[in-house]
N, C-alpha and C positions, 0 to 999 in steps of 0.2 A: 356662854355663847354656844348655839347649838344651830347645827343648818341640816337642813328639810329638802329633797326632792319633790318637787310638789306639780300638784295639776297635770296636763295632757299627757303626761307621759306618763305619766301612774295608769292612769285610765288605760291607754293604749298596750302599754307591758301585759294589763291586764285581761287585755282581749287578744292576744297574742300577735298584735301589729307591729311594724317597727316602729319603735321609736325613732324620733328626730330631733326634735330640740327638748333638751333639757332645762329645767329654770328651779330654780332654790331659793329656798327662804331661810332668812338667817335669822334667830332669837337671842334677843338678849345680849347685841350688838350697838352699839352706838357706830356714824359715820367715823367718825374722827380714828376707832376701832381697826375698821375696814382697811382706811388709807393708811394706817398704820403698820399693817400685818401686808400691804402690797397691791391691795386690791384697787384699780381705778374708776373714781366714780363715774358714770354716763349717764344716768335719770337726770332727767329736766323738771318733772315733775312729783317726784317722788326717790327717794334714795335707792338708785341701783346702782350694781359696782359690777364690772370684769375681774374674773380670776386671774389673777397675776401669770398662770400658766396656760389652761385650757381655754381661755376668753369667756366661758361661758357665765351668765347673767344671776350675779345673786343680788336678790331684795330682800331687805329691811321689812320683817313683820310689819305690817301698817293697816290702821283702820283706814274707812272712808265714809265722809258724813255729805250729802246732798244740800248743795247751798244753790244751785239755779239749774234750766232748762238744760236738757242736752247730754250727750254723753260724758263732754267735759267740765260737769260744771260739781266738780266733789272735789271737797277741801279732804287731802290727807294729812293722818296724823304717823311719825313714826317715831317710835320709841322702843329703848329697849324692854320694858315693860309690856308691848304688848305681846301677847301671848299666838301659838302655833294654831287656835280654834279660832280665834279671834280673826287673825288673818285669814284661814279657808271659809270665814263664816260671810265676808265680803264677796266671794265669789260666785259663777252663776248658777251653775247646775252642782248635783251632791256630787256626779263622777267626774266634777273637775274640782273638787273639795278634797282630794287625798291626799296624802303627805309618805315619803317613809324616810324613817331616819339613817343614819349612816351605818345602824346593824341592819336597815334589811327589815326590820318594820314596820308594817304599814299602820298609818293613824288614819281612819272613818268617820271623823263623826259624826257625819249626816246620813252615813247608810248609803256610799257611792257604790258599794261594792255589790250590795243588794238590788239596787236600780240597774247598774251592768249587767246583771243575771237576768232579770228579767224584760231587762230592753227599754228602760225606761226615762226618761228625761224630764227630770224633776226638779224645781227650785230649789233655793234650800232655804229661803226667809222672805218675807215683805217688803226686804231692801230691792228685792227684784226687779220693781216695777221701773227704780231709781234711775234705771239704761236704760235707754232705748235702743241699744245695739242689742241688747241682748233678745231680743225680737228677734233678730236674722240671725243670732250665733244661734239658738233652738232649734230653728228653721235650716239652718246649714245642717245642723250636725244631726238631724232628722233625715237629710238626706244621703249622709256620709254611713252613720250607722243601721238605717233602717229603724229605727225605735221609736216607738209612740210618745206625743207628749201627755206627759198628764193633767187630767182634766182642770186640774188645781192652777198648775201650769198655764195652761190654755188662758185659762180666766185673766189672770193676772196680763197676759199677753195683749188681749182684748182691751184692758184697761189702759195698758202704755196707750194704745193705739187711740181710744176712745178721747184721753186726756191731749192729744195731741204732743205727746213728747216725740214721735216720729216724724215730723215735722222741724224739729231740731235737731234731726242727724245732720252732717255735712256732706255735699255730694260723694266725696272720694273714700268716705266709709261707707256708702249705701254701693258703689262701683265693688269697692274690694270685697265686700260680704256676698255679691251677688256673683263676681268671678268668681270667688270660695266656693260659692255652693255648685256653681256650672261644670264644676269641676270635679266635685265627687261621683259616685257608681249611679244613682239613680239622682240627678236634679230634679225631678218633676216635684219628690217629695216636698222639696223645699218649696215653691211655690205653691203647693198645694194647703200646707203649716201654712204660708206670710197669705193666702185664702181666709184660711180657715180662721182667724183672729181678725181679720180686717185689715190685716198690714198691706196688704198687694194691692188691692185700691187705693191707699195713700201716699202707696212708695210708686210702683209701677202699672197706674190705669189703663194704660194701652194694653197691657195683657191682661190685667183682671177684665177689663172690659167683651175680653175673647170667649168667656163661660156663657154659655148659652143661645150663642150664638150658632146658627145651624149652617151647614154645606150641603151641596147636592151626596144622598146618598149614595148614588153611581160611583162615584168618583171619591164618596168619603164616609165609610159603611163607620165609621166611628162619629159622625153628623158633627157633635160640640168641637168648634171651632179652637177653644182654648184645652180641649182631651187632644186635638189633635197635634198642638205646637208641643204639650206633655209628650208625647208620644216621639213628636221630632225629636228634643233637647235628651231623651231617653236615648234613643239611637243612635245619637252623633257621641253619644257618651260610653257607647256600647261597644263603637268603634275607636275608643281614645283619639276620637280627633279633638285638636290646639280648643285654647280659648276661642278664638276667634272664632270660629266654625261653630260654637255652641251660640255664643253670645247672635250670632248672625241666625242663627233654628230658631230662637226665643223672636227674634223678632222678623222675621222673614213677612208674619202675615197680618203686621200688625193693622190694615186699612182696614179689615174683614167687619173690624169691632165697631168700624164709622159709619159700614154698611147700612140704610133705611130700612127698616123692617118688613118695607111692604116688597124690597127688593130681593129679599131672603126665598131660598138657598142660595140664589146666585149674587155674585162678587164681583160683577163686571168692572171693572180699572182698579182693582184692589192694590193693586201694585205703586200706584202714582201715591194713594196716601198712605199705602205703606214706608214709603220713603221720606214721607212726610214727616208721619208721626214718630218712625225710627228716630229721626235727625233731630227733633226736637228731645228726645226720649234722652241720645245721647249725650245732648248739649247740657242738657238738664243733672246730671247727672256724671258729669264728668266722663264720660268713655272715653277711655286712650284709642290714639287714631287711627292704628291699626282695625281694633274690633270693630268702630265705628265705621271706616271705609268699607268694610266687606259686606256688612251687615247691611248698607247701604245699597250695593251691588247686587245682593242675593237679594234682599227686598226688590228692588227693579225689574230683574231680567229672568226669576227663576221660573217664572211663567214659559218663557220664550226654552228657556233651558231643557223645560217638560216636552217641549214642542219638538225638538233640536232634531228627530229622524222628518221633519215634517217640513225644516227650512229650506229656504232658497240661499245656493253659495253667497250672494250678496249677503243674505240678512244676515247670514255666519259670520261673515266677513267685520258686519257693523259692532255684533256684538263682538269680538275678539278687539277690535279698537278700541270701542266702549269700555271695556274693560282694563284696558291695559294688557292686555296678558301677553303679547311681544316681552315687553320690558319685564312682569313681573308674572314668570309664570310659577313659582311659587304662592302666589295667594291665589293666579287663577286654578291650579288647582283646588285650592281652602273654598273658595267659591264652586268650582264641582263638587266637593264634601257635602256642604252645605245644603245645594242643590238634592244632592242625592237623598239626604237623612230628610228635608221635607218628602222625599216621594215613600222613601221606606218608612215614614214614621205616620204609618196607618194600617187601619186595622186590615189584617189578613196579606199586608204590604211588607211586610221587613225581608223577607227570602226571596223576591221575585226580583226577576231581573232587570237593570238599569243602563240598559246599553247606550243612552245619552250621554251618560259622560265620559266613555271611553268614544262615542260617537266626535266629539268635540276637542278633544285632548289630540285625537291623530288630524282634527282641522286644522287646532292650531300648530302641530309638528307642522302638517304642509304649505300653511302659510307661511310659517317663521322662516322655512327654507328658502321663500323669494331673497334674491341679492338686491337688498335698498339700496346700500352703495354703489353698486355697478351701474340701477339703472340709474341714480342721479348721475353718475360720471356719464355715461353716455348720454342724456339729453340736455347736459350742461358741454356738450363738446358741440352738439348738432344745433340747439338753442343760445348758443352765449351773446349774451348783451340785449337780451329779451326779454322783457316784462313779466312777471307772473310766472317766473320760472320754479320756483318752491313749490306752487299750484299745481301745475304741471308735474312735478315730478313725484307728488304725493297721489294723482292722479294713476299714475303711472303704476307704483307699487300697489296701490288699493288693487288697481285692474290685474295684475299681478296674482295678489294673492288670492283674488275670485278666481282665478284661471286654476289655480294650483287646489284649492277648496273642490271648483266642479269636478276636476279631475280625478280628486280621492273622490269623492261619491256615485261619480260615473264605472267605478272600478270595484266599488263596492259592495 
């Protein structure tokens, strides 16, 4: 019995990252072995065990052979016979193919250590094409590392995609690989990879749809529509703002792509089917509802948001309702994030000034400070036993906090 530190944390040690999760592979173990010596098992699928002490996750060497569509569809085998190559040779890329042993040894077979040097993302057999996850793990870790994939690579990529195995991902793996990647130093990469193979047309059309698509150069000296949402999801990422705030840049301008072409540079109501095509995008695809709500919000109103030194205290008034942002001003902030990274995520844009959303954030201070409570108590003491009194009293605060809105911009 011999056990292996193996995969992303070799790779990571080795670019001098922290580590985070550790995983091991044990040789030349049987289960029965395992439960033996203390370890308990948790694989559903495959034999994994918790260390008896540090919890952490060791596997049973194990091949895997491709019996139907899908990323789940491989019968594994484990045995103690299978060997420590055999096992990294299942894997996707060479620089998560490394192993090192309990002296401090690293095992290579494929040449991970030489691909990390020169930045590279590389198969490591023709078992590859076998996942279709492994389509967006490329693409993620293209974004995360900055490193090219190789052409070899590439092809094989193009194949999953061509054979339609991406089309049997399930939605809440194409969600969590796509939160993965929105989450690394540069996403745009990643989109750029699931481009470049054909995957982003067949996972997410509403965005690939965005390439080529032109804007007024006034207003969007970078003109390609889908350079310029790259350009947002860069920014918002630049800033380490939440998932949500990214996931909401990715899709902020998704109508633009529905645009007629004879209506091109301009966008006029781009915003109504951006909410549209967001909403089905998420449903589609499992979005948790957080990401989904905001995303929804900035898609709708970030038009108005650009506008916000231009509005009338009413219309401030309506979007702050609209919004929610009394009750939640936590996301209404996520939502000025959001707001802000469409305006700086263009060309010659990212340094200049955005005085809209700090415009908006002291609206909603001085509306919030109306007393709701008070004024229902009082028009519930002057009104009682009067019809349409809830009306009335919502009437009441709205005019309120228009009063309190003109007031901050007549001082400003």
């Amino acid at each position: 019995m011999k056990i292996y530190r193996v995969g992303g944390s070799i790779r990571d040690e080795l670019l001098g990252l922290p580590v985070k999760d550790q995983d091991y592979v044990v040789v030349g173990a049987s289960p029965e072995e395992m439960v033996r010596l203390g370890y308990r098992p948790v694989g559903k699928d495959f034999p994994v065990f918790l260390h008896p002490e540090t919890h952490e996750q060791y596997a049973l060497a194990r091949t895997e052979r491709k019996i139907a569509r899908g990323y789940r569809g491989f019968e594994v085998y484990a045995a103690p016979g299978v060997t420590l190559q055999e096992d990294l040779a299942r894997r996707d890329l060479t620089i998560n193919a490394m192993a090192k042993d309990e002296a401090g040894n690293i095992v290579d077979p494929f040449g991970g250590i030489a691909d990390l040097q020169q930045g590279i993302l590389r198969h490591i057999g023709p078992a590859f094409v076998e996942d279709p996850v492994r389509v967006l793990r490329v693409a993620r870790f293209a974004a995360r590392f900055g490193f090219q994939v190789a052409p070899e690579t590439l092809e094989l990529m193009k194949e999953i995609v061509h054979t339609g195995e991406t089309e049997a991902l399930v939605p809440e793996r194409v969600w969590q690989e796509i939160a993965h990647g929105l989450m690394e130093q540069h996403p745009s990469r990643m989109f750029h990879v699931l481009r470049e193979c054909g995957a982003l047309a067949r996972i997410l059309p509403e965005v690939d749809a965005l390439f080529g698509v032109p804007q007024p150069v006034h207003s969007h000296p970078e003109v390609d529509t889908g350079i310029h949402v790259m350009m947002v999801i860069d920014y918002a990422a630049s800033k380490h703002f939440p998932l949500e705030v990214r996931f909401a840049a990715l899709t902020h301008d998704l109508g633009k792509g529905v645009t007629p072409p004879d209506a091109w540079p301009r966008h006029i109501g781009h915003e109504a089917h951006s909410v549209e095509l967001a909403a089905a995008l998420c449903e589609r695809i499992r979005v948790p509802g957080e990401s989904r709500d905001l995303a929804l919000l900035v898609a709708r109103f970030h038009g108005e948001v650009h506008r916000a030194l231009e509005l009338r205290p009413g219309t401030i008034a309506d979007m702050l309702q609209a919004t929610d942002a009394y009750r939640k001003k936590a996301r209404f902030n996520a939502f000025l994030q959001a707001c802000a990274s469409d305006f700086h995520g263009r060309l010659g844009y990212a340094d200049k000034p955005y005085p809209q959303a700090e415009h908006l954030s002291r609206a909603l201070e001085a509306a919030a400070s109306v007393d709701a409570g008070a004024i229902a108590g009082k028009i519930s003491r002057l009104h009682a036993g009067e019809t349409g009194l809830p009306m009335r009293i919502n009437r009441q605060v709205y005019a309120a906090r228009v009063d309190k809105i003109r007031s901050l911009l007549s001082h400003s």
